[in-house]
Every structure is written in structure tokens, then in C-alpha cells.
TIMI-908550 format. One record per residue (C-alpha): z, y, x; residue number from 0. Coordinates in steps of 0.001 Angstrom, whole numbers, plus 524288, in hexadecimal, padded with zeros to 5 digits. Example, Ala and Ser with C-alpha at 12.3 -4.5 7.8 and 13.67 -1.06 7.14 Angstrom:
BEGIN
PT     z     y     x resi
PT 81E78 7EE6C 8300C    0
PT 81BE4 7FBDC 83566    1
This chain:
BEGIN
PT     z     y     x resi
PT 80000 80000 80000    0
PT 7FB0B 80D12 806A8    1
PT 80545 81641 80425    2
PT 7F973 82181 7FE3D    3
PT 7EFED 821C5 7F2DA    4
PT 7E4D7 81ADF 7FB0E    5
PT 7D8DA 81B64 7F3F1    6
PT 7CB8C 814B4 7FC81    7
PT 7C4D1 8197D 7F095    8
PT 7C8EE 82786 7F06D    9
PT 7C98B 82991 800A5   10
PT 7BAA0 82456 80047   11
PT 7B62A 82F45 7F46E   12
PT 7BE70 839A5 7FAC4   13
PT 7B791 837E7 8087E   14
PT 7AAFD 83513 80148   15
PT 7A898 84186 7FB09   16
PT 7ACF0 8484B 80831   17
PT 7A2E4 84062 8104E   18
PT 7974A 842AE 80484   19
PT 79A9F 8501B 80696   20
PT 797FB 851B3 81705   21
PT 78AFB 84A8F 815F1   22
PT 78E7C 846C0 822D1   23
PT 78BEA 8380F 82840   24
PT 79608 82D4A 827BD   25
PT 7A6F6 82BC7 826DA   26
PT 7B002 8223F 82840   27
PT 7BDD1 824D2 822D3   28
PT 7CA45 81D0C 826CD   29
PT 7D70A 81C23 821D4   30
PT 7E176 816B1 827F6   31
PT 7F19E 8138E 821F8   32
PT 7FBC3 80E0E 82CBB   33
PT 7EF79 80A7E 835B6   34
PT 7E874 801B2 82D0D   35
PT 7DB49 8074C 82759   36
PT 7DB04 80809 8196F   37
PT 7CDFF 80EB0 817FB   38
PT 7C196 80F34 81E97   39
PT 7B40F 81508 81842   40
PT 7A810 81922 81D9A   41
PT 79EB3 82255 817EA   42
PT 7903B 8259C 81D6F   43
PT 7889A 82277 826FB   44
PT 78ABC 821D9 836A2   45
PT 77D21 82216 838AF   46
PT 77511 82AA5 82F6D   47
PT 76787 82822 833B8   48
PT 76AD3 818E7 83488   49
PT 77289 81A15 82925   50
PT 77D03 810E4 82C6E   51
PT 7880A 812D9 8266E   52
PT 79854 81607 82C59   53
PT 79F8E 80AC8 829DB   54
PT 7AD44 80734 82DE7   55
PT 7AB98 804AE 83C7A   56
PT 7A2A4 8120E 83FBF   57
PT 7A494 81716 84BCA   58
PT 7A56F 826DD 84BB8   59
PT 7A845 83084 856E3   60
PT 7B786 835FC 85406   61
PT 7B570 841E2 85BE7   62
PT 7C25E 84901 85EDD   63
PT 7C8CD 83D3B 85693   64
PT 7C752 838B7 867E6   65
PT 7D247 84344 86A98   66
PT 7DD84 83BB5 8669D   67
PT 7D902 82ED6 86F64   68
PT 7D6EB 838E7 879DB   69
PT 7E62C 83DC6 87706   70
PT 7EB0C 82EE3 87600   71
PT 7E4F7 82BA3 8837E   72
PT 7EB42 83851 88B32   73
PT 7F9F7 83107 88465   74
PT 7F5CA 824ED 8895D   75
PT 7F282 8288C 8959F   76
PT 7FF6E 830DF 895AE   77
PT 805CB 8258B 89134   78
PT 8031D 81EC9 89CEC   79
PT 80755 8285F 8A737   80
PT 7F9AC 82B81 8AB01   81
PT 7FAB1 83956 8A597   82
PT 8035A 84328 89F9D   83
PT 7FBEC 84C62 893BD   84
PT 803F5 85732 8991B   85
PT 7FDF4 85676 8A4B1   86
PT 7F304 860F7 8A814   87
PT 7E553 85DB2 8A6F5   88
PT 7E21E 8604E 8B59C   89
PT 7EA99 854C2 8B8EE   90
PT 7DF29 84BC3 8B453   91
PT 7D35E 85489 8B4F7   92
PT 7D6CA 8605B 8BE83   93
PT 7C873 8647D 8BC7F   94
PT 7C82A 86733 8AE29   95
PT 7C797 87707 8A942   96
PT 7D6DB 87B05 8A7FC   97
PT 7DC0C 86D6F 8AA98   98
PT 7E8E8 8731F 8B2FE   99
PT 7EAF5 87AA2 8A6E2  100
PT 7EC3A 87064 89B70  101
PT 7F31F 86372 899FF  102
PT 7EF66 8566F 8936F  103
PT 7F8EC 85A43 88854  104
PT 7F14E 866E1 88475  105
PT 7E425 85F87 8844F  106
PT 7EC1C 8569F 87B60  107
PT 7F042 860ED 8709C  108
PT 7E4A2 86A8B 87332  109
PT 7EA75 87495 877B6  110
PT 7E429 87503 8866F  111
PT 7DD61 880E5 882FF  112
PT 7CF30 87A44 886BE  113
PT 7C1E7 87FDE 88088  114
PT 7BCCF 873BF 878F8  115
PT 7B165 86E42 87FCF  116
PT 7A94F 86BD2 87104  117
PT 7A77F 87A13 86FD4  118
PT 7A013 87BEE 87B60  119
PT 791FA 88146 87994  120
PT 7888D 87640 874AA  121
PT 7933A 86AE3 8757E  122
PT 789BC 86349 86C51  123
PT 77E06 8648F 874FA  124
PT 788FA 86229 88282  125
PT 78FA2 8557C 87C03  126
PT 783DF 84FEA 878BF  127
PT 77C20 852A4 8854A  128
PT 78571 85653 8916D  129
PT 78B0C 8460B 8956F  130
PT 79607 84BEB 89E5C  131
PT 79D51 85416 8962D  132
PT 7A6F6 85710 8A05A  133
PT 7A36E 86227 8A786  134
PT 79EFC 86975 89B95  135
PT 7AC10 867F1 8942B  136
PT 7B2C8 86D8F 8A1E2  137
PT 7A991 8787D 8A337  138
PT 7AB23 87C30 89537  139
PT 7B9E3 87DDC 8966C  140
PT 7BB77 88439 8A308  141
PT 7BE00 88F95 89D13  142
PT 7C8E1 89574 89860  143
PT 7D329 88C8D 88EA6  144
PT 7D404 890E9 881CA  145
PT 7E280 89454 88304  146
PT 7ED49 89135 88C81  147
PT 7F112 880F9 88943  148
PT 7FAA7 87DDD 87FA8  149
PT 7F916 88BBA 8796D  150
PT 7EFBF 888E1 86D3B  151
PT 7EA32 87C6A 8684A  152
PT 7DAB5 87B55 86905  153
PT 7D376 86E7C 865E0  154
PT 7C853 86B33 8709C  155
PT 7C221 85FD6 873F1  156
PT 7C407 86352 882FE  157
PT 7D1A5 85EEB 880E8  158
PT 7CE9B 85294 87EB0  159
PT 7C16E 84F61 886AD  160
PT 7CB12 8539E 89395  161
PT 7D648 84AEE 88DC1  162
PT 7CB70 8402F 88C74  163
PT 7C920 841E6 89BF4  164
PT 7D7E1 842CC 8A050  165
PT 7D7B2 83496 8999E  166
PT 7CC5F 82F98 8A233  167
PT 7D171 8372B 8AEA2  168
PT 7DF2D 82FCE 8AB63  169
PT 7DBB2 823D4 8A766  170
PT 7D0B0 82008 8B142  171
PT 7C7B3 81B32 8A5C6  172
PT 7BDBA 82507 89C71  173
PT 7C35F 82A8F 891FD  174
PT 7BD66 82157 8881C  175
PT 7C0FF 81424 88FCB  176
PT 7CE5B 8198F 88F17  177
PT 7CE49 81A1B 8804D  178
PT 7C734 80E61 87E17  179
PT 7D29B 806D5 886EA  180
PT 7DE3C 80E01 881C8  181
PT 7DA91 812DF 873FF  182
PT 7D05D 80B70 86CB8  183
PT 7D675 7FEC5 8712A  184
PT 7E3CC 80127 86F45  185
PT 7E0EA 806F4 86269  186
PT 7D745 7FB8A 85FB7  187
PT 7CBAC 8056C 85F96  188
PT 7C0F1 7FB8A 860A5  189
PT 7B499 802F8 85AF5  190
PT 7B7DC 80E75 8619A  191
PT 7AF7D 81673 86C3A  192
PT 7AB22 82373 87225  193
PT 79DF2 82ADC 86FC4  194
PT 798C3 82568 87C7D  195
PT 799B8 817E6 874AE  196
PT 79181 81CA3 86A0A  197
PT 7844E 818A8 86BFA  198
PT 78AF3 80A33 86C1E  199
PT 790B7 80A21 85FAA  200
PT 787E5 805D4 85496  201
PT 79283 80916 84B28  202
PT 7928E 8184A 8508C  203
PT 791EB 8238E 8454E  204
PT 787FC 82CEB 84ADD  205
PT 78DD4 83A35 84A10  206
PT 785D4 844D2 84221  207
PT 7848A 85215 84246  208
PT 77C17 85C9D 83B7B  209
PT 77900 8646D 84979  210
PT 781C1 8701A 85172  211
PT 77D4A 87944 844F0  212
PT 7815C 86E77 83B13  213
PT 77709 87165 83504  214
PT 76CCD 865C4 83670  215
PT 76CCF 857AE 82E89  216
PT 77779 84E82 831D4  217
PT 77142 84751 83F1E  218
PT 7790C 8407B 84C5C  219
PT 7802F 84891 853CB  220
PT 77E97 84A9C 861FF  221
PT 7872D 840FC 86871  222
PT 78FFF 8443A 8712B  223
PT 791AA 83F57 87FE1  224
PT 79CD8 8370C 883D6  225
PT 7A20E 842AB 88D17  226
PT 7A4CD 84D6A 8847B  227
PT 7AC18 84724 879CD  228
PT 7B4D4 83FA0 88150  229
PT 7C38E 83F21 87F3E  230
PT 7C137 84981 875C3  231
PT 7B8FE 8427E 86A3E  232
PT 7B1EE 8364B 870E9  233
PT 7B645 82B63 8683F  234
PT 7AE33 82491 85F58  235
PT 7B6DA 81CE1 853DA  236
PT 7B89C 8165C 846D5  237
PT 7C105 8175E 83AE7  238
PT 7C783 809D3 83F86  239
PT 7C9AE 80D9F 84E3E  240
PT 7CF83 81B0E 84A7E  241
PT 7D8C4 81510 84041  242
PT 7DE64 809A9 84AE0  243
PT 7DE33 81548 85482  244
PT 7E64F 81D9D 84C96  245
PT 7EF67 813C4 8499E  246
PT 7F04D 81003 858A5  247
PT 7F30D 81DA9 85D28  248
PT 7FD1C 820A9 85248  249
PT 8029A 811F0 853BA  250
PT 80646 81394 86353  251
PT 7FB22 80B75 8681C  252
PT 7F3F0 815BE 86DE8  253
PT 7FE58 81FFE 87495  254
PT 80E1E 81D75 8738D  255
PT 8124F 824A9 865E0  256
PT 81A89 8309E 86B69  257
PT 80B70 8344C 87180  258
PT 80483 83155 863F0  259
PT 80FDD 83BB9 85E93  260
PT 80B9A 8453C 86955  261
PT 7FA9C 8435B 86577  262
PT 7FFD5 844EE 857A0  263
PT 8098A 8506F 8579E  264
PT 804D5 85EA3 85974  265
PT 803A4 8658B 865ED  266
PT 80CB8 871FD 86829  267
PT 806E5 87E19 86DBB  268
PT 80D02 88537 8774E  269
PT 813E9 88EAB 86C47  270
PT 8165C 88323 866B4  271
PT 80D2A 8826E 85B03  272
PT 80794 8764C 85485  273
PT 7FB47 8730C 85966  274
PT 7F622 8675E 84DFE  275
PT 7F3AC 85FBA 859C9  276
PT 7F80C 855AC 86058  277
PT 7F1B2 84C97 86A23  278
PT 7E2F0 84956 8651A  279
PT 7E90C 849F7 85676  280
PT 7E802 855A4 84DBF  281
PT 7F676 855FE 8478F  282
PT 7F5E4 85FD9 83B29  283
PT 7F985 8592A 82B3B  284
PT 7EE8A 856BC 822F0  285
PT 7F02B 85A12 8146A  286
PT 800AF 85829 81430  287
PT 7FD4F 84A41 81F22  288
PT 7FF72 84BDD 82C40  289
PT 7F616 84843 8336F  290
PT 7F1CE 8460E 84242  291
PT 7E408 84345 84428  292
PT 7D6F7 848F0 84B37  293
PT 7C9AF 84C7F 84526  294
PT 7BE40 84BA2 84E86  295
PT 7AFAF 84DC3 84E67  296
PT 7A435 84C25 858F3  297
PT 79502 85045 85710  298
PT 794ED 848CF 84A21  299
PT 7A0AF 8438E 84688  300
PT 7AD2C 84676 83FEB  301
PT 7BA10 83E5C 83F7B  302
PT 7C7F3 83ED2 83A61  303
PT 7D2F3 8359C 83ED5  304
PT 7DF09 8391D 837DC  305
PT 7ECA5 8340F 83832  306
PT 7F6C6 837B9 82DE3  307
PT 80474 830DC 8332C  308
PT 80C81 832E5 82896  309
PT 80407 82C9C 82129  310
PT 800A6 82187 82B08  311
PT 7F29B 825C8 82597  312
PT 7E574 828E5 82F08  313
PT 7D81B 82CF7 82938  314
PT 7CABB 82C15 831ED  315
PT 7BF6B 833CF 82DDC  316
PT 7B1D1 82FB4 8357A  317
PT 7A6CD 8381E 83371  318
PT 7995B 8391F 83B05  319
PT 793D6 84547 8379E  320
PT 799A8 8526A 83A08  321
PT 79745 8551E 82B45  322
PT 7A362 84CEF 829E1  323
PT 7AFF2 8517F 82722  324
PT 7BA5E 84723 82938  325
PT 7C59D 84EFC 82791  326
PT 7C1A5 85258 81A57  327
PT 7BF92 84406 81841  328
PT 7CC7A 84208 81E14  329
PT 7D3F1 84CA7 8161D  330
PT 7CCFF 8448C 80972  331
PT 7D2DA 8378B 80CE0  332
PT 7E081 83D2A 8105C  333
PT 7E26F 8449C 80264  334
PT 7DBF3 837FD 7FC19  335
PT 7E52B 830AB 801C1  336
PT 7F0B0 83BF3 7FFCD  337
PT 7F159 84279 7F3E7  338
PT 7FB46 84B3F 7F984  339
PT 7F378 84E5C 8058E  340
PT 7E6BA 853BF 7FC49  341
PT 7F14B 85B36 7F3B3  342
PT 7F826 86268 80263  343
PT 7E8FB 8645F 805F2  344
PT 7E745 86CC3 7FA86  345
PT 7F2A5 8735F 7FA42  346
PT 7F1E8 88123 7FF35  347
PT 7FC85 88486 809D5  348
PT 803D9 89022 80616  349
PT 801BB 89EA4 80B05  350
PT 7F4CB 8A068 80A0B  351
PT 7EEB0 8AD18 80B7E  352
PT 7E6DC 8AEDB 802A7  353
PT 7DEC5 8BAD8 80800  354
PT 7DA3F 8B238 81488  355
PT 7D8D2 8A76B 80840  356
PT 7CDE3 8B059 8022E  357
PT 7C8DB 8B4A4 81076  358
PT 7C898 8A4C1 81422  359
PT 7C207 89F67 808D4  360
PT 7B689 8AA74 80A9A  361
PT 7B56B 8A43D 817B6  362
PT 7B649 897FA 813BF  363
PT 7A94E 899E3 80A94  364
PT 7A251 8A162 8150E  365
PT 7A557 89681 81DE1  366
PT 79EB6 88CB9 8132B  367
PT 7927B 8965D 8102C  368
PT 79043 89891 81DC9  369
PT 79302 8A7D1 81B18  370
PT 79FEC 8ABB3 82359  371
PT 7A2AE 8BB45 826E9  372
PT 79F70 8BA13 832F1  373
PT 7A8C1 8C738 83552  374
PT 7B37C 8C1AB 82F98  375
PT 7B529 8B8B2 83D3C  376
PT 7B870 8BA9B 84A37  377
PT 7ADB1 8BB35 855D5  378
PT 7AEB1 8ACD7 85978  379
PT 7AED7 8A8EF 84CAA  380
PT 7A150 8B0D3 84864  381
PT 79C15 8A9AD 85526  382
PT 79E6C 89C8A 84DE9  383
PT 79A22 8A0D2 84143  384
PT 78B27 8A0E8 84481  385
PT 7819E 8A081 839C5  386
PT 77E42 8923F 83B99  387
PT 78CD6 88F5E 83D52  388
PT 78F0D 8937C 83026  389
PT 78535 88D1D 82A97  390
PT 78760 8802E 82EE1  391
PT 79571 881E0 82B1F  392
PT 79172 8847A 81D41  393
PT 787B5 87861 81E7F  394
PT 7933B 86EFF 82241  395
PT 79C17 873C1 814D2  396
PT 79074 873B0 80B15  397
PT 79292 864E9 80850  398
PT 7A019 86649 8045A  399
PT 79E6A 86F50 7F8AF  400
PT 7A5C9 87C20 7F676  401
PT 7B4B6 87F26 7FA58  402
PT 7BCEE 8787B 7EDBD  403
PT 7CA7A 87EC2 7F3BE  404
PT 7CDE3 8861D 7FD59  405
PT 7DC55 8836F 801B9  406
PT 7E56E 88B4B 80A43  407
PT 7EC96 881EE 8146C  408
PT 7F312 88AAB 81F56  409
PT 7F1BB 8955C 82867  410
PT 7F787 89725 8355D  411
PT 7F7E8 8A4BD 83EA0  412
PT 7F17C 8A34F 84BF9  413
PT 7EF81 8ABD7 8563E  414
PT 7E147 8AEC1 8521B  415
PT 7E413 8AF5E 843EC  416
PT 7E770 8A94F 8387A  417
PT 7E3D3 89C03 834A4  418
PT 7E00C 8976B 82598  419
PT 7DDF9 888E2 821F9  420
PT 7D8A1 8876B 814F3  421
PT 7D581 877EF 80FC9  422
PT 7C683 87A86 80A6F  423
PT 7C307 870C6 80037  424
PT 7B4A0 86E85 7FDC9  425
PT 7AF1D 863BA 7F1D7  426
PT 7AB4D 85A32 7FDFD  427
PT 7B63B 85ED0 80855  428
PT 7C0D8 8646C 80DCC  429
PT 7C174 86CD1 8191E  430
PT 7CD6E 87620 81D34  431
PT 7C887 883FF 82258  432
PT 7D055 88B94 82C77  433
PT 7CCDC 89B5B 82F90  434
PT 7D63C 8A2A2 83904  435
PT 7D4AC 8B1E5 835F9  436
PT 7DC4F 8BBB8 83E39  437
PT 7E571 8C30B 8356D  438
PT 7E34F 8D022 83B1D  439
PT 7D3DF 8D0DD 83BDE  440
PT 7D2F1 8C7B0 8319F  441
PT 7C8CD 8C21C 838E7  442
PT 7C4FB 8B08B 8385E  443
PT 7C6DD 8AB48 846F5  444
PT 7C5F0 89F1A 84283  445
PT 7C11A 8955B 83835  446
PT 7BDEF 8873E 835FE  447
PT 7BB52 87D34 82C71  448
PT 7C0A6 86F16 82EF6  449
PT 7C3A3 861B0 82884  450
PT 7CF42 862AB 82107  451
PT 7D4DE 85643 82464  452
């Protein structure tokens, strides 16, 4: 007897009318209770053009999903006495841009203050063409850190492609022999790989894309070399792999459990704020549940891998086309599952404003017409907001119908403004919108639309 209103039924028509609405490729969806899984269901194809369909034992790239195997191999290896993660960088690669200036533990929580390498100039074109990604990613953050370490929390891939190193460096073996030796088989991870295993697996769900202007048909991605993903986003899974992994790392199989508490507890700033990060885990409640989990994404693919403790619950969402959005498919199996958890999503959080409310949901309709006021941002925002940008942007929300409710769910003061979270509901999705506006000029820094899940 599950102890929640399971319906196979329901979960399948919730997810159903969210993956109808992305027109995007294929899904799988796993659910698993006290590390036995209780649901698996596949939707789509994994190969358009050969129309073959995703079925349970798919293979699809996890993308930054990778970080916390990355995180769980730095324990290990601490574990052993072969390292300490407070140790600085330099003491394993002396060579690498700022290394005497950050420690393993920093990389860990990203907070190291490291441009991320994916926003370099053409990182489509470089990933797919450039095999040695190495000197590129060194040259491209030779400049100055973002901010002194352990001052702000910053999410970047560099993080985790160095961490990936420091594990080969340590360990004598690649990165990826390492986690095939002391993660997938620990864990039991037997149809597990890496992207440079790809062209091997005739189970593999091509990854589609619609172009770097989103704005041509769904067709295959680039792929991506084996060097610039790395320890940052390299693995290649399935639903059943990532469900016995995430009962081996929470179950002490993988790193002792006073580590697991460190990956899955958030990181402290300097001034002692909550970062919502912990060690390759994102650490923030979902909907009333906490939740520790990672979302990832590479060229053309999306995933979610979820874990909800005190509900010995995980979801996995699959997807292999960035038209996906798992974490709406996510957030629609939780509150299926949850009554409760659909009734705290809906509930607005109390002190709204409701001047920024009118000022937000303006943007929030320009944003979905592909008509912002341009004026109304900063400078580095109006760069972003090109024409074609906008467009596209619009392109990617059509699907999912018009806003149904627009739903006030905090707002926190930062340095550089104000930041507003509203939970957008749309006929075929759910997406939660956050704009920071500086309360003197009343001018948008920053905005961004994301999974809510």
C-alpha cells in the first residue's frame, strides 16, 4: 500500500497533455517510492526520421544531471585520503586560471567565482568542432573571477568540467573510467555511458533542436565532443540506472552518509546566506515538498532527476528535444500524486505588491508576443533582447496556450534589485517567471522564464 493517491492513469494524462503541448520528440517518466520503481512510461519517438519509438530502456544524455557523480567522486576520493575539497585547486592543477585562489569546496557549491565556459562566443559551433576543449575553457577564464570566492553563488559549468579533471589528476584513471569503476557499478548502473559512447548505443535518443535562433523544424542537434562536457554534463542514462543510482547515493553505497548530508544541504556564503545549493544537488522545496534534485540539458536534451526525502519519493523526466520541459512534467506528476502540493503551488505567498504585479504581468505578455519595452531594461539586458531573441522566445510559448493564472510566490532584495517570482500557468504548462527591477530606477536587470518544477 503506497502511502499517496497513486493514479498510473492520471500521472500518464497529466504528462500527456504537457508532452502534446511541446511538440517536441520523445519522454520517459519514472517514479520511484522507497527505491523500487513504481512507474515507468515512454512517450515519442527517439529517432524521428526512423521513427522508432522511446521505450523503457532509452538511453538519453543527462547533461548537468553529470554534476552530482562529478560531486560524489571528489567525496570518494576525499574519502580515501587522496584529497581534501578544502584544498586549493592549484594543489592538483597549478596551471589552471586562478587556481591558488579557489578550493575544491567552492567548485563544489558554485561559488568559485568562475565565468561559465557555455557562454563563450559560438560554444555550439566550439563543442561540436574544437576535440581538445582544454585550452579553450582556460583561455576563456583567464580573466578576471566574477567575484571574490565564497562571496555570491553563480552556477557554471567550469566548476564542474575542472572538478571532473582534479578526479583524473587524483585518481590516475580518466574521468569517465573513474565513474564507470566507482559509480555505475556500485550503484549497479549497467546501461549507463558518456557521449563519447554514443555512436555505440543502438538504443541512443538522438537529441533535437530547432537551430541557435530556435527558429527552424525540430532536426539533430550538433553533438557534442567528449572534451567539453566532461565532469560537467557527460553522462548518458536511463530511467532505471538513475532510479538504482539515486537510491545508491542516498542509501550510503556511493559516499559515507554524513558526505551525502553535505551534497544535499545548502552551501553558506561568506555573510552567511543560503545558497539552494549543495554539492551537485539543487536544495530549494517544491510546491510545500522538499526536494533535492538537478535539472540538466545538453544541445537537445532536457532531464529532471528529483528526490523528495520526506516522502522517500524520486521523479525522472527524459526528454530529447529542447522543446521539452521536464520540470513542468515533473511539477504535473508531483501535484498528481499530492493534492496538497498542487493546492501550495497555487497559493499566492503573501505581500505582494501589487504595482510591480501590474508592471510584471505587462512584461510577462510582452515577453509572450515578442513585444518587450526595450527601455524599460537595463543595457545588458537590451543586448539580450535582440529582435530574433524575442521572437524565438514567443515561438517556444505559442504551443502552450495563453497565461490561465498568474500567481505571486516570493520576492527577495538583492544587491542589484528586487526579485519577483510569479508561478505562470498556461492551458498546456507551467512555467514560474522571475524579473529583478531596481527599486530606485525602476529599471528590469534581470528576467527569466524556467520550469516550475
Amino acid at each position: 500500500m503506497l502511502p499517496f493517491a497513486f493514479s498510473a492513469p492520471q500521472v500518464t494524462a497529466s504528462a500527456q497533455q504537457l508532452i502534446d503541448g511541446q511538440n517536441g520528440a520523445g519522454a520517459a517518466i519514472g517514479i520511484v517510492h522507497d527505491g523500487a520503481l513504481i512507474y515507468v512510461k515512454t512517450f515519442g519517438d527517439r529517432n524521428i526520421s526512423e521513427k522508432q519509438p522511446v521505450d523503457a530502456d532509452t538511453r538519453f544524455e543527462i547533461g548537468s544531471v553529470t554534476k552530482q557523480f562529478t560531486a560524489a567522486a571528489i567525496l570518494q576520493l576525499q574519502e580515501q585520503g587522496k584529497l581534501s575539497i578544502d584544498d586549493r585547486l592549484a594543489t592538483y592543477l597549478p596551471s589552471f586560471p586562478h587556481a591558488d585562489e579557489i578550493t575544491l569546496r567552492q567548485l563544489l557549491n558554485q561559488v568559485s567565482g568562475l565565468p561559465n565556459y557555455t557562454n563563450m562566443p559560438d560554444i555550439v559551433t566550439e563543442m561540436s568542432t574544437v576535440p581538445d576543449a582544454s585550452t579553450k575553457i582556460a583561455a576563456y577564464v583567464a580573466g578576471p573571477l566574477h567575484f571574490t570566492p565564497g562571496t555570491k553563488w553563480e552556477y557554471s559549468n567550469t566548476n564542474y568540467w575542472v572538478l571532473g579533471q582534479v578526479v583524473a589528476k587524483v585518481s590516475g584513471k580518466t574521468w569517465e573510467d573513474y565513474v564507470r569503476a566507482h559509480l555505475f557499478a556500485p550503484a549497479g548502473m549497467s546501461h549507463s555511458g558518456f557521449v563519447s559512447d554514443e555512436p555505440g548505443f543502438d538504443d541512443f535518443a538522438t537529441p533535437y533542436w530547432q537551430g541557435l535562433k530556435n527558429d527552424l523544424p525540430l532536426q539533430a542537434a550538433p553533438k557534442m565532443l567528449e572534451s567539453w562536457p566532461g565532469g560537467a554534463g557527460a553522462i548518458v542514462s536511463t530511467i532505471g540506472d538513475l532510479a538504482a543510482w539515486d537510491d545508491a547515493l542516498a542509501g550510503g553505497k556511493i559516499v559515507n552518509h554524513d558526505d551525502y548530508e553535505l551534497m544535499s544541504t545548502p552551501a553558506r556564503l561568506t555573510n552567511g546566506t543560503s545558497t539552494n545549493y549543495g554539492m551537485g544537488l539543487e536544495t530549494a522545496p517544491h510546491d510545500g515538498h522538499d526536494r533535492i534534485g538537478h535539472n540538466g540539458g545538453t544541445n537537445g536534451s532536457l532531464t529532471v532527476n528529483a528526490t523528495y526525502p520526506n516522502d522517500k519519493l524520486d521523479i525522472i523526466v527524459l526528454e530529447n528535444s529542447l522543446r521539452g520541459d521536464p520540470g513542468a512534467i515533473e511539477s504535473a506528476v508531483l501535484e498528481s500524486i499530492y493534492p496538497d502540493a498542487l493546492a501550495a503551488a497555487r497559493t499566492p505567498a503573501k505581500g505582494e505588491d501589487l504595482a510591480a504585479r501590474t508592471r510584471i504581468v505587462g512584461l510577462i505578455d510582452g515577453l509572450l508576443s515578442g513585444t518587450l519595452p526595450l527601455t524599460a531594461f537595463s543595457p545588458s539586458m537590451q543586448q539580450l533582447l535582440t529582435p530574433e531573441r524575442q521572437k524565438a522566445t514567443a515561438a517556444h510559448f505559442a504551443p502552450f496556450g495563453m497565461p490561465t493564472a498568474i500567481i505571486f510566490k516570493d520576492r527577495e532584495d538583492a544587491p542589484g534589485g528586487t526579485w519577483y517570482l510569479y508561478r505562470v500557468e498556461f492551458a498546456r504548462n507551467v512555467e514560474n517567471f522571475q524579473i529583478q527591477i531596481d527599486p530606485k530606477s525602476g529599471i528590469v536587470m534581470g528576467m527569466s522564464m524556467r520550469p516550475a518544477g
